[in-house]
C-alpha positions in Angstrom: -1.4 -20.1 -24.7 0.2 -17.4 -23.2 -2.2 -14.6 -24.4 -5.0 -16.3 -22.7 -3.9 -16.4 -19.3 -3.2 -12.7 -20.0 -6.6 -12.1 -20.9 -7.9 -14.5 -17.6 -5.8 -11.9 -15.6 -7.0 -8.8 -16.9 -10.6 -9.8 -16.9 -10.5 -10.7 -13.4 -8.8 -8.0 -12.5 -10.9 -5.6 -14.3 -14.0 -7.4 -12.4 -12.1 -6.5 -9.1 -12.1 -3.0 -10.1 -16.2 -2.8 -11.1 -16.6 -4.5 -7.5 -14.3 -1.3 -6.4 -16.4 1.3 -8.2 -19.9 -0.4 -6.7 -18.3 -0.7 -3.3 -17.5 3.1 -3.7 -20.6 4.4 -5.7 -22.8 2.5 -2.9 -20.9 4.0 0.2 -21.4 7.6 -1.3 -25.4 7.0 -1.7 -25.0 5.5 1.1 -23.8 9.0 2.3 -26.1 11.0 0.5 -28.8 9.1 2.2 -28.2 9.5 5.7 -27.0 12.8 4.8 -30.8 14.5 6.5 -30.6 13.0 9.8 -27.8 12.8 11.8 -27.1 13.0 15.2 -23.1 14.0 16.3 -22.5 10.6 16.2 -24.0 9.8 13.5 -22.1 13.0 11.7 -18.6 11.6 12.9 -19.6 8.6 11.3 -20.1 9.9 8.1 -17.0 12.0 8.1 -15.1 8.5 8.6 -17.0 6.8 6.1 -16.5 9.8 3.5 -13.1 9.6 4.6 -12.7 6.0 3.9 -14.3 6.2 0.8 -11.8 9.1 -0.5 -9.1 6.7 0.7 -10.7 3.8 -1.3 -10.9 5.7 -4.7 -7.2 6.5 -4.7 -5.9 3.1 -3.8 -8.6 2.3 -6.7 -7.0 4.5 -9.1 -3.3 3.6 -7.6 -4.1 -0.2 -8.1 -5.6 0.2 -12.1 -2.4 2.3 -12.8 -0.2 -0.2 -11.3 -2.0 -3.0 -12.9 -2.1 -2.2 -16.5 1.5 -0.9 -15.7 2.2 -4.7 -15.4 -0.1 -6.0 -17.6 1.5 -4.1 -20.6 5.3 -5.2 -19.3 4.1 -8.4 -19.2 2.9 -8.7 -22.3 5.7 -6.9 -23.9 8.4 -9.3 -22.4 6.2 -12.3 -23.6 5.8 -10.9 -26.8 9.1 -10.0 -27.3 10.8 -13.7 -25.7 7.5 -15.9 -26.5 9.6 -19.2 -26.1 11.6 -18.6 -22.9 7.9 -17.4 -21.7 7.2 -20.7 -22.7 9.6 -22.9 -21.3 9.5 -20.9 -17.5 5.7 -21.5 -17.7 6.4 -24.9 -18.2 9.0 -25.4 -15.2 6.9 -23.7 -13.3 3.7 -26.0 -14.0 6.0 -29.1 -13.3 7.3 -27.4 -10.3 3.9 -26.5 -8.7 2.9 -30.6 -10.4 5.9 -31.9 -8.3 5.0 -30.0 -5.0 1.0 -30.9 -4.8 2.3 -34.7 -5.4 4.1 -34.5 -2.1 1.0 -33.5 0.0 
């Protein structure tokens, strides 16, 4: 039960981090494009958005680090306690069942 939610989390977040590359790989082409005709503007523009995109590939590579960071503890801890991972999944279920009743 457990190993599947942990496999629903890493897929998604792995399917946030394609949508990071694409976002990133587009904005450099993107770049490279308008890269023949620019005005001073238009050159300030692209130092921003070369900027940005330098800015969004380290938070990209900050946030896979962090995330398989957790992902292995997480999985270590559940593999090492499996039935108090258990039970606290369960509380937590009929915690959250207990709340959405009240609305």
């Amino acid at each position: 039960m457990q190993s599947s939610s942990s496999e629903e989390i890493q897929i998604s977040t792995e399917k946030l981090l394609q949508d990071l590359k694409a976002v990133v790989r587009d904005g450099e082409e993107l770049l490279k494009a308008g890269a023949r005709d620019l005005s001073e503007r238009g050159a300030a523009a692209r130092e921003r958005l070369s900027s940005a995109l330098e800015v969004a590939k380290d938070t990209q590579r900050k946030l896979q680090d962090q995330i398989l960071s957790k992902a292995n503890a997480t999985d270590r801890v559940v593999r090492e306690h499996p039935y108090e991972s258990i039970g606290l999944a369960f509380g937590v279920g009929v915690l959250i069942g207990i709340l959405s009743r009240r609305r």
